[in-house]
VOPAGU-2260 file (C-alpha; in pm, 1 decimal, decimal comma):
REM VOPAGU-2260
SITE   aa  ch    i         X         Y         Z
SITE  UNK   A    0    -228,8    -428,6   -2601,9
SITE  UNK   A    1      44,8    -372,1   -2353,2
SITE  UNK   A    2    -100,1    -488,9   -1967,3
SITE  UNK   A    3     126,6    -350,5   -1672,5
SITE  UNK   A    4     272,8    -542,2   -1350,4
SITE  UNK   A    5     151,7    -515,9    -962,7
SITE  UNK   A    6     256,8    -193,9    -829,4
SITE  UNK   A    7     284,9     -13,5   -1194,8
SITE  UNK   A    8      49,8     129,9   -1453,2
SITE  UNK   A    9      92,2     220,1   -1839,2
SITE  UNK   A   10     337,5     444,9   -1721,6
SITE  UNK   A   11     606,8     137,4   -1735,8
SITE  UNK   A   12     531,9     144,1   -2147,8
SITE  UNK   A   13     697,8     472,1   -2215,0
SITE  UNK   A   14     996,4     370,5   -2341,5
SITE  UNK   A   15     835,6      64,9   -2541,8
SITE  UNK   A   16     534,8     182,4   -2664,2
SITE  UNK   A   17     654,8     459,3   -2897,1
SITE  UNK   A   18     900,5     196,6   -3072,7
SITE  UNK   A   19     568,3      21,8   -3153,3
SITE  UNK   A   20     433,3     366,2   -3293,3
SITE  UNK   A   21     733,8     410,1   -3530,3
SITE  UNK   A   22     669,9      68,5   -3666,5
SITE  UNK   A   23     376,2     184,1   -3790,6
SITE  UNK   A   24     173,1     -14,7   -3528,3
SITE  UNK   A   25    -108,2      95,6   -3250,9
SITE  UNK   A   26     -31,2      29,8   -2901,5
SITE  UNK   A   27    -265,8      59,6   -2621,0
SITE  UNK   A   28    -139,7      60,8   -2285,4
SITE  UNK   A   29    -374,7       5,6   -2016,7
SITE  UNK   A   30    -396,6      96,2   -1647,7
SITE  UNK   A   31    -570,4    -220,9   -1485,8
SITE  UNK   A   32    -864,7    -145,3   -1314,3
SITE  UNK   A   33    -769,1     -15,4    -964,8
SITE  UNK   A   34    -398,9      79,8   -1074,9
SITE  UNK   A   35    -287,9     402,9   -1235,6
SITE  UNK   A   36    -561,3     626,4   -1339,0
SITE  UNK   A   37    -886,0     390,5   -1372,8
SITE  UNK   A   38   -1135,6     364,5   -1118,3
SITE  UNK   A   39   -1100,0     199,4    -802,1
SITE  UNK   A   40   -1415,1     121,9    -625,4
SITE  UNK   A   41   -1478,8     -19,5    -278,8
SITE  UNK   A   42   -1694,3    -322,6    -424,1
SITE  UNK   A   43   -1523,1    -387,2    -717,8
SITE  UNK   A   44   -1340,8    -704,0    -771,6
SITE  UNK   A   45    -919,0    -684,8    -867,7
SITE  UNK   A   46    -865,4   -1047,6    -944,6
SITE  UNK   A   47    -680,0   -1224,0   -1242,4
SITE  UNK   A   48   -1025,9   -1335,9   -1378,1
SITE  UNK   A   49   -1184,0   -1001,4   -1349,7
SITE  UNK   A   50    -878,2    -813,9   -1462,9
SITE  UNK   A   51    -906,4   -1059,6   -1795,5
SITE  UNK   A   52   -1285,1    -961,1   -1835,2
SITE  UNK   A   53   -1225,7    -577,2   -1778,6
SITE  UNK   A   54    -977,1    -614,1   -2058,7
SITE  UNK   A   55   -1193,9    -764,5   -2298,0
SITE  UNK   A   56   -1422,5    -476,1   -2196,7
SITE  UNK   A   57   -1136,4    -214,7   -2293,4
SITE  UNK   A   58   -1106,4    -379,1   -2657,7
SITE  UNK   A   59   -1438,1    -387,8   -2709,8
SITE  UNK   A   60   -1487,2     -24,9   -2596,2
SITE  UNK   A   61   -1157,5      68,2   -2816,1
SITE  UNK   A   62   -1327,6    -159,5   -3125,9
SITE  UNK   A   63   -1036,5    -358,8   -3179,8
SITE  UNK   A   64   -1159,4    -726,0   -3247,0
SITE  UNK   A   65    -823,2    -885,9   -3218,2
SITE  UNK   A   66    -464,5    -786,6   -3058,7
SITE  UNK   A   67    -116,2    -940,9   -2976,0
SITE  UNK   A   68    -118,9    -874,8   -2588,6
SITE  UNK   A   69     177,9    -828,9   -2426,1
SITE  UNK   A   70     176,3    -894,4   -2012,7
SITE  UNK   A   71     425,6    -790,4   -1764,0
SITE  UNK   A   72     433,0    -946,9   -1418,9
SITE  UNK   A   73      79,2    -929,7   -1296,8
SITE  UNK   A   74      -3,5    -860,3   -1639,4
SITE  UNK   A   75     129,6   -1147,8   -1803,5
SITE  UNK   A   76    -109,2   -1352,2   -1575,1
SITE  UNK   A   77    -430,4   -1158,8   -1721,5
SITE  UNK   A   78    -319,6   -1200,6   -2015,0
SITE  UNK   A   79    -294,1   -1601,2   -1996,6
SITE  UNK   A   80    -632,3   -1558,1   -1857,2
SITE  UNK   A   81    -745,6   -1392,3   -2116,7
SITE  UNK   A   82    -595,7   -1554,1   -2406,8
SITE  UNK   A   83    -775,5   -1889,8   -2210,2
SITE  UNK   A   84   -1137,5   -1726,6   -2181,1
SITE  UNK   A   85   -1168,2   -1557,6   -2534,0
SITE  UNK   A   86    -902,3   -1719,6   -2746,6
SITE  UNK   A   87   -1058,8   -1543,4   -3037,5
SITE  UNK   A   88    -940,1   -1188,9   -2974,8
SITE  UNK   A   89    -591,0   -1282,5   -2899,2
SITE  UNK   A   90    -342,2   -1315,0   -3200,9
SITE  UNK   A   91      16,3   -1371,7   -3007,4
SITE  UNK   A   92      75,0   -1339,3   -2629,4
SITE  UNK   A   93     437,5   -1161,4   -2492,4
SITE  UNK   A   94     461,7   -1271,2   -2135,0
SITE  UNK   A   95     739,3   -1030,9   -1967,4
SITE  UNK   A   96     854,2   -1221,3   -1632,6
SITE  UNK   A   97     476,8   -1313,8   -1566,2
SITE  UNK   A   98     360,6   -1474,8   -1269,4
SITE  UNK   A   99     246,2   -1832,3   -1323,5
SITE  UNK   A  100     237,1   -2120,6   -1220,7
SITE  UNK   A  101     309,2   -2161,4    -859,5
SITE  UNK   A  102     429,8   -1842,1    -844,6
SITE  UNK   A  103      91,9   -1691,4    -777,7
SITE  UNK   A  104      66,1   -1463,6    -571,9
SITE  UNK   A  105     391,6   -1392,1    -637,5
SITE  UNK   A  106     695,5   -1304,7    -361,1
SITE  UNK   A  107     700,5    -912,9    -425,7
SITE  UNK   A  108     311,9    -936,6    -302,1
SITE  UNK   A  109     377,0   -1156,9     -10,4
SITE  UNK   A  110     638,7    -923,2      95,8
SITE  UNK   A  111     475,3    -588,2      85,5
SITE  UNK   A  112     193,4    -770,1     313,9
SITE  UNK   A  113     470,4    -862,3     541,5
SITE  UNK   A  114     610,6    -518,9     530,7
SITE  UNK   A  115     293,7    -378,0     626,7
SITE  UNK   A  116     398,7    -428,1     984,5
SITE  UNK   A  117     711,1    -320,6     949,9
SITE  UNK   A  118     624,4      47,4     826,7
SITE  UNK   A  119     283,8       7,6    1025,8
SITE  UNK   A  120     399,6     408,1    1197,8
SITE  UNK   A  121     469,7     555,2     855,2
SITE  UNK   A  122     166,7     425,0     687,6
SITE  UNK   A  123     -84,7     460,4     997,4
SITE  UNK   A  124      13,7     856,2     957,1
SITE  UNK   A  125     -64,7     845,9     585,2
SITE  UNK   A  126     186,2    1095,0     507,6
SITE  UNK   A  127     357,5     978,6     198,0
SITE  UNK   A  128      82,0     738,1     113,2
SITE  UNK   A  129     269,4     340,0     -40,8
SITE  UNK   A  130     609,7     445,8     -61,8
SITE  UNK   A  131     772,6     310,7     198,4
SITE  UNK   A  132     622,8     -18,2     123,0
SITE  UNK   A  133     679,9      61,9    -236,8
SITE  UNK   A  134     991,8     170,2    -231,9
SITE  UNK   A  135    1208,1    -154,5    -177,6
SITE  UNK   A  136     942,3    -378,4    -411,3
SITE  UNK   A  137    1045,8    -124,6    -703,0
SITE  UNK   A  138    1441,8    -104,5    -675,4
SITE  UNK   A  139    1504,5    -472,8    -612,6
SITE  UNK   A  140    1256,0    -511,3    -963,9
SITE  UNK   A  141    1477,8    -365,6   -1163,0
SITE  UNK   A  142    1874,3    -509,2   -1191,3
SITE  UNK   A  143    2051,1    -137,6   -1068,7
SITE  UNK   A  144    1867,9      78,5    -814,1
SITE  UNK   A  145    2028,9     343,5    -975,6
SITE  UNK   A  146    1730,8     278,1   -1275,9
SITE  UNK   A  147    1478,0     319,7    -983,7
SITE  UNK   A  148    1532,7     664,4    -858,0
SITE  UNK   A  149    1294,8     853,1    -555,9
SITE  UNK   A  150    1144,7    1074,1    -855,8
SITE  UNK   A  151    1053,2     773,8   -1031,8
SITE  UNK   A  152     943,6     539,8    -709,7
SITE  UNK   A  153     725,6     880,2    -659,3
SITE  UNK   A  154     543,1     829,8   -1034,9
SITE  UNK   A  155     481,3     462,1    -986,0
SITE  UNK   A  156     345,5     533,7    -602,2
SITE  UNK   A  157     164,9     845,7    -699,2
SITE  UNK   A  158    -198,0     667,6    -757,2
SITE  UNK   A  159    -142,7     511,1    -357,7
SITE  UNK   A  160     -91,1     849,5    -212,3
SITE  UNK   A  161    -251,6     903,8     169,3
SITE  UNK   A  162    -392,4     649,8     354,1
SITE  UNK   A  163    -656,8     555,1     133,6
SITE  UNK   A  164    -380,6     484,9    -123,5
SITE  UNK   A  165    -222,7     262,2     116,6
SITE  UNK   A  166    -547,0      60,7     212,5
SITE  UNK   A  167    -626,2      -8,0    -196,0
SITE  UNK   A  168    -284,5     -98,9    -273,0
SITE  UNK   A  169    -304,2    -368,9       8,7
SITE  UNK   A  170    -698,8    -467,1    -145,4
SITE  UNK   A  171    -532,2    -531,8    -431,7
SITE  UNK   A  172    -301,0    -756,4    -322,4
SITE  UNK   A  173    -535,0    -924,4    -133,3
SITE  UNK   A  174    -714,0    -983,7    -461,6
SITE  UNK   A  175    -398,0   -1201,8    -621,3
SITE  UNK   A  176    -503,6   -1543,2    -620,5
SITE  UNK   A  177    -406,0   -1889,7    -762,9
SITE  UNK   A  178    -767,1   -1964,9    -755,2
SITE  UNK   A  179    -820,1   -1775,0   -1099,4
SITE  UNK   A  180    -514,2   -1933,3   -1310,1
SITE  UNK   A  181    -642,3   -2338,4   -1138,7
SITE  UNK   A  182    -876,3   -2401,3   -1417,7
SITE  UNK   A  183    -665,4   -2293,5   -1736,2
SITE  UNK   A  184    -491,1   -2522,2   -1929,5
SITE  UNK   A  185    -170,6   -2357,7   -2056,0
SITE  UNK   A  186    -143,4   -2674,1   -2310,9
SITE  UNK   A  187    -430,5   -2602,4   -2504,7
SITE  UNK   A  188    -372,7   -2209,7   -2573,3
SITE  UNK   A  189    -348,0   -2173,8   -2944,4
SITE  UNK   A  190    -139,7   -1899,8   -2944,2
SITE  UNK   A  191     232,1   -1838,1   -3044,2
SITE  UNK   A  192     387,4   -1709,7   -2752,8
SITE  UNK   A  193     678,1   -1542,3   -2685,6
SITE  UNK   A  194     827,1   -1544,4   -2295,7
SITE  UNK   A  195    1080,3   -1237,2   -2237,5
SITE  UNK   A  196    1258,2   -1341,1   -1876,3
SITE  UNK   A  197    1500,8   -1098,7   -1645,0
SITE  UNK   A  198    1758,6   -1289,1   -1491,1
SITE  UNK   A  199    1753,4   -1087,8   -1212,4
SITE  UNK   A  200    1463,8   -1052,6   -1128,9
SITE  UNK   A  201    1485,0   -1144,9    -707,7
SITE  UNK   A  202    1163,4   -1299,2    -655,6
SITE  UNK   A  203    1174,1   -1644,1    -840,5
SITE  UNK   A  204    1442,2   -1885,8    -860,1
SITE  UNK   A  205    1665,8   -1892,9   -1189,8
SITE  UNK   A  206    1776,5   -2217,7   -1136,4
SITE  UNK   A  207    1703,5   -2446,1   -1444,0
SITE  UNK   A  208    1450,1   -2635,5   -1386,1
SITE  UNK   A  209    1281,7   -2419,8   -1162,3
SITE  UNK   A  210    1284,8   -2129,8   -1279,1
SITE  UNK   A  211     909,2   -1986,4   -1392,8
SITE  UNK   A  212     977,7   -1864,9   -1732,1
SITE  UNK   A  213    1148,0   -2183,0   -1823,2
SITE  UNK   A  214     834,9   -2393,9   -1666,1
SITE  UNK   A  215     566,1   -2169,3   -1878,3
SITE  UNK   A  216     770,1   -2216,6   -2215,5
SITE  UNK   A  217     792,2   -2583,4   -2131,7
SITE  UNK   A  218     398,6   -2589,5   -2064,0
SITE  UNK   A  219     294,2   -2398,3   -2352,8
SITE  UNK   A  220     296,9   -2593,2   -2702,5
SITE  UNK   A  221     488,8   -2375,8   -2951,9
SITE  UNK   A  222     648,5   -2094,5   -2739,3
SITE  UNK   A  223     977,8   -1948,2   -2760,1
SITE  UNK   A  224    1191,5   -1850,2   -2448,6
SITE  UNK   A  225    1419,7   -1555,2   -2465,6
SITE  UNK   A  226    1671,7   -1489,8   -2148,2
SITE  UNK   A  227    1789,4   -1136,8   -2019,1
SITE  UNK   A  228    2126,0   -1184,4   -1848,6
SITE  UNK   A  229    2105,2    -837,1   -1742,7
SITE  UNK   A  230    1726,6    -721,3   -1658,9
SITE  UNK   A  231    1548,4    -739,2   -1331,7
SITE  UNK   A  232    1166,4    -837,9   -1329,4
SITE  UNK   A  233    1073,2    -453,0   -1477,3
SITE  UNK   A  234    1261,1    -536,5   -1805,5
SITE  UNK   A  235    1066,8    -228,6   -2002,7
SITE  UNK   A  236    1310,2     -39,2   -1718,0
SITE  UNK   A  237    1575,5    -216,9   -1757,3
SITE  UNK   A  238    1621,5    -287,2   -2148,7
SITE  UNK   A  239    1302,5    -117,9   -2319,2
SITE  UNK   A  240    1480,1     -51,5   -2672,8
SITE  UNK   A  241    1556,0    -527,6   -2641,9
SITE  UNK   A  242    1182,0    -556,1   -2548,4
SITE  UNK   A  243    1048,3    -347,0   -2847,7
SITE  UNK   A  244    1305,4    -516,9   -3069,4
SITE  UNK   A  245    1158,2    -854,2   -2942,6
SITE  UNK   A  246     805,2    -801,0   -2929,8
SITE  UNK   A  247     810,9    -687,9   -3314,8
SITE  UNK   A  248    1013,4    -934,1   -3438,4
SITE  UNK   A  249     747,5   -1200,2   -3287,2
SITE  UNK   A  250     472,1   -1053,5   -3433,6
SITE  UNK   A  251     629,3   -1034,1   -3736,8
SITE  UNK   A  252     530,1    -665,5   -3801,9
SITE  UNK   A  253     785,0    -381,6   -3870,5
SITE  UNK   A  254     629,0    -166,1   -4104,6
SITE  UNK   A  255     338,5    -395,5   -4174,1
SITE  UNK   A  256      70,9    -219,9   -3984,3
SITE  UNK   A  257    -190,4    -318,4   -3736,3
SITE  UNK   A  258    -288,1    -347,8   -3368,8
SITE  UNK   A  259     -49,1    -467,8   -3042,4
């Protein structure tokens, strides 16, 4: 089960998910509810804890019992949240450059609020919808602009066109909050757990010691730690043929079969 970032949708699997495929594995990529393509309603609730729930929701819906559950960013915060509330339907957790700890919300969010004001003009007229608060979040998330071109800034923005767009992007921020990751205990998951980490990803500190990925692998009894000297925070962007490489050589299954 591969869980997107803030910002994103399944979209950011493309060039992961098929690697998956070829290993004779299914891979369901997921657009969080109020991101990509799913449903966005005015009274609905975008949390961590309810983003965990409407992902058991999906599995149950897609009758898959059990999954390895890979999180990226935002994701990889569900998915601790989810691997927490129903440890039963979670067989290995992949946490991409996940917000945790005290990294929640984390700096990419507090900035687009702040850069609300900035563009206020552009996205009072509604014109082209989240990208100019978009835009910057996305290049600096991957470790070359150059990976982040306008036609792809345009595919990730695409769901936050208009001003409506604008307004739920900025309610889902608004819904990232330490409040739902407080009352898990990352020492008592179960689960073998692999951390992938960017090195340059621009939002969190990658000094040792302090550095998030490092703090979560420290936290979490039995977890591995794998650096990316050259990835930014969007690592399926940056080095998607590494990720699918590591994710199945966690889980143990090339050519075995089964669900991720």
């Amino acid at each position: 089960m591969l869980v997107h970032g803030f910002g994103t949708c399944s979209f950011v699997w493309r060039n992961v998910a098929p690697s998956i495929a070829v290993a004779n594995l299914t891979a369901f990529a997921v657009d969080m509810f109020g991101h990509g393509e799913s449903d966005r309603p005015l009274d609905a609730d975008y949390g961590i804890a309810a983003q965990a729930e409407y992902l058991d929701h999906a599995l149950t819906a897609l009758r898959v019992p059990r999954a390895s559950v890979v999180g990226l960013d935002l994701g990889g915060a569900v998915a601790l949240r989810f691997a927490a509330a129903h440890p039963e339907r979670v067989d290995k957790l992949i946490l991409v450059n996940p917000v945790a700890m005290d990294e929640i919300p984390a700096e990419d969010v507090k900035s687009l609020q702040k850069n609300t004001a900035r563009y206020a003009f552009r996205v009072s007229r509604g014109v082209m919808g989240a990208a100019p608060l978009m835009r910057d979040l996305l290049r600096k998330s991957v470790s070359d602009p150059a990976r982040m071109p306008e036609s792809l800034v345009a595919r990730y923005t695409a769901p936050f066109v208009g001003r409506d767009g604008v307004d739920h992007l900025l309610r889902v921020a608004r819904f990232v909050a330490k409040d739902d990751m407080e009352e898990i205990d990352l020492r008592a998951l179960p689960h073998p757990t692999l951390v992938v980490w960017g090195d340059r990803d621009p939002w969190v500190s990658s000094e040792p010691g302090k550095n998030p990925g490092e703090k979560l692998a420290n936290t979490i009894g039995g977890s591995r730690l794998v650096r990316l000297p050259t990835a930014g925070r969007l690592v399926p962007e940056d080095n998607p043929e590494m990720l699918a490489n590591l994710i199945l050589d966690f889980i143990g299954a090339r050519g075995t079969g089964g669900t991720i």
